[in-house]
C-alpha positions in Angstrom: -1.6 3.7 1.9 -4.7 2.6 -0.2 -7.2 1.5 2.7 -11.3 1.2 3.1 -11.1 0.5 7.0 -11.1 3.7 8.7 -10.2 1.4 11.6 -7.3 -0.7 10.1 -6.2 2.6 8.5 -5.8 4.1 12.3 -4.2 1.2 13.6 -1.3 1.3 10.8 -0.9 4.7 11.2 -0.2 4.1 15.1 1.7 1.3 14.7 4.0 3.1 12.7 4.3 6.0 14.6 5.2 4.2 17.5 8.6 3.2 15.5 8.8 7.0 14.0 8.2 5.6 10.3 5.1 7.7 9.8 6.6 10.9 8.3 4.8 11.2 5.6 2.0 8.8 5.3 -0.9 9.4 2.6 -4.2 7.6 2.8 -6.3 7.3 0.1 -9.9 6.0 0.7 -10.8 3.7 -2.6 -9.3 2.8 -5.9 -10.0 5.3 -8.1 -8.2 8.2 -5.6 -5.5 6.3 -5.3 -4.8 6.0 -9.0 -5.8 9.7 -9.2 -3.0 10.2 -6.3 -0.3 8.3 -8.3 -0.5 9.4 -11.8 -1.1 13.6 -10.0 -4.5 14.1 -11.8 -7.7 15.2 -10.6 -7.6 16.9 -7.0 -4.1 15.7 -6.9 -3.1 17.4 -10.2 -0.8 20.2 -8.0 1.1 17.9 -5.5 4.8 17.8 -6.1 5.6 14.5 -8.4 7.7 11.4 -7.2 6.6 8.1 -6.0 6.0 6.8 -2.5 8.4 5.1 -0.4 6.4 1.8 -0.5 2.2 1.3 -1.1 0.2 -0.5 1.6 -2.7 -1.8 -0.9 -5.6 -3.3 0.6 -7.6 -5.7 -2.2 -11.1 -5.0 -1.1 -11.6 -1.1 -2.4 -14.4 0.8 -3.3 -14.9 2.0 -7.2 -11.6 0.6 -8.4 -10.4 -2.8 -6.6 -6.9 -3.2 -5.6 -6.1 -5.7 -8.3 -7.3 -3.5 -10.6 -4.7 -0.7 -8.9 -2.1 -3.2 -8.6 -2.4 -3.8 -12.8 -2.4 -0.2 -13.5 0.6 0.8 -11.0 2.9 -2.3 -12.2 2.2 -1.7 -16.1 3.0 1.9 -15.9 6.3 2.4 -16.5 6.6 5.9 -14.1 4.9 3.7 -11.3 6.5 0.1 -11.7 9.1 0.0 -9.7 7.0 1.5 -6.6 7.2 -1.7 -3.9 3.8 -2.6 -3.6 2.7 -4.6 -0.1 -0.6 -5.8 -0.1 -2.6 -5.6 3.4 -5.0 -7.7 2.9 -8.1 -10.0 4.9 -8.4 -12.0 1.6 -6.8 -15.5 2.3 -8.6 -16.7 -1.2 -5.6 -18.4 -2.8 -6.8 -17.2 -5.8 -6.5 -13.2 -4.6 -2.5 -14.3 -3.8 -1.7 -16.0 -6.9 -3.3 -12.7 -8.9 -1.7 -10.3 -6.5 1.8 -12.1 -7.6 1.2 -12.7 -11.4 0.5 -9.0 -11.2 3.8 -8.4 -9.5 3.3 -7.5 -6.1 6.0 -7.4 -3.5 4.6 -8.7 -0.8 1.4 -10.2 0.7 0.5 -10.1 4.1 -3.1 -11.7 5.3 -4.1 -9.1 8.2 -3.7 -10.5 11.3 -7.7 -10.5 13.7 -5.7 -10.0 16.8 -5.3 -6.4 18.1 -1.2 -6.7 18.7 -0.7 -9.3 16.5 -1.9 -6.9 13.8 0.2 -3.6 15.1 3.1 -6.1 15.3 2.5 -7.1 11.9 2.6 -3.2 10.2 5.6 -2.3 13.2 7.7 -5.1 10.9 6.4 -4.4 7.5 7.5 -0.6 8.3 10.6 -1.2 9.9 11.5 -4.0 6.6 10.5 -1.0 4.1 11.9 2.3 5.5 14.9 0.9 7.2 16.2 -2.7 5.8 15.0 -2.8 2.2 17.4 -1.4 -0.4 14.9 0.7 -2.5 15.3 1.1 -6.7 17.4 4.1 -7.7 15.7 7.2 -8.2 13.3 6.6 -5.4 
């Protein structure tokens, strides 16, 4: 999960907890960690290879901006076929249209309200870890 809200980042991590889809959740803090984090360089040169489950990609990140991750993870042929959701506040049609040229899975606009936003994460969990049909070799 590439997130800058400590406080969104908690509430996802809740909300899927609460439906036991949190086994192994990583949070990255900004851009450039999660690129570091997917391709196993820097301080994450010695974790064991493979690719997430599914990334929860916020657009507004620090150092490298989640377009910018997006473009990287979907023209890399080891990362491409990761599903990519992005979590996002941006309602800009602009950031959607991007997001999709780019080849993003899913967009979902972050809900303001409290439950309506743990709702929101409970369904994208349950749709990614139990109803979508992930690539081969996952």
């Amino acid at each position: 999960m590439v997130e800058d809200d400590p406080k969104d980042v908690e509430l996802t991590l809740t909300a899927l907890e609460d439906y036991n889809l949190a086994n192994e959740v990583v949070v990255v803090r900004d851009g450039e960690e999660a690129l570091n984090y997917l391709n196993c360089r820097n301080e994450y040169a010695e974790r064991s290879s493979g690719n997430p489950a599914v990334m929860l990609l916020d657009l507004k990140l620090p150092k490298v901006d989640g377009l910018e991750v997006l473009r990287q993870v979907k023209s890399n042929d080891a990362l491409s076929l990761i599903p990519v959701v992005v979590l996002t506040s941006s309602r800009e049609e602009k950031d959607l249209i991007a997001s999709y040229k780019l080849g993003v899975n899913a967009y979902v606009v972050k809900p303001v309200d409290f439950h309506e936003f743990v709702n929101a994460i409970k369904e994208l969990g349950v749709f990614w870890a139990v109803i979508n049909a992930p690539p081969p070799g996952s």
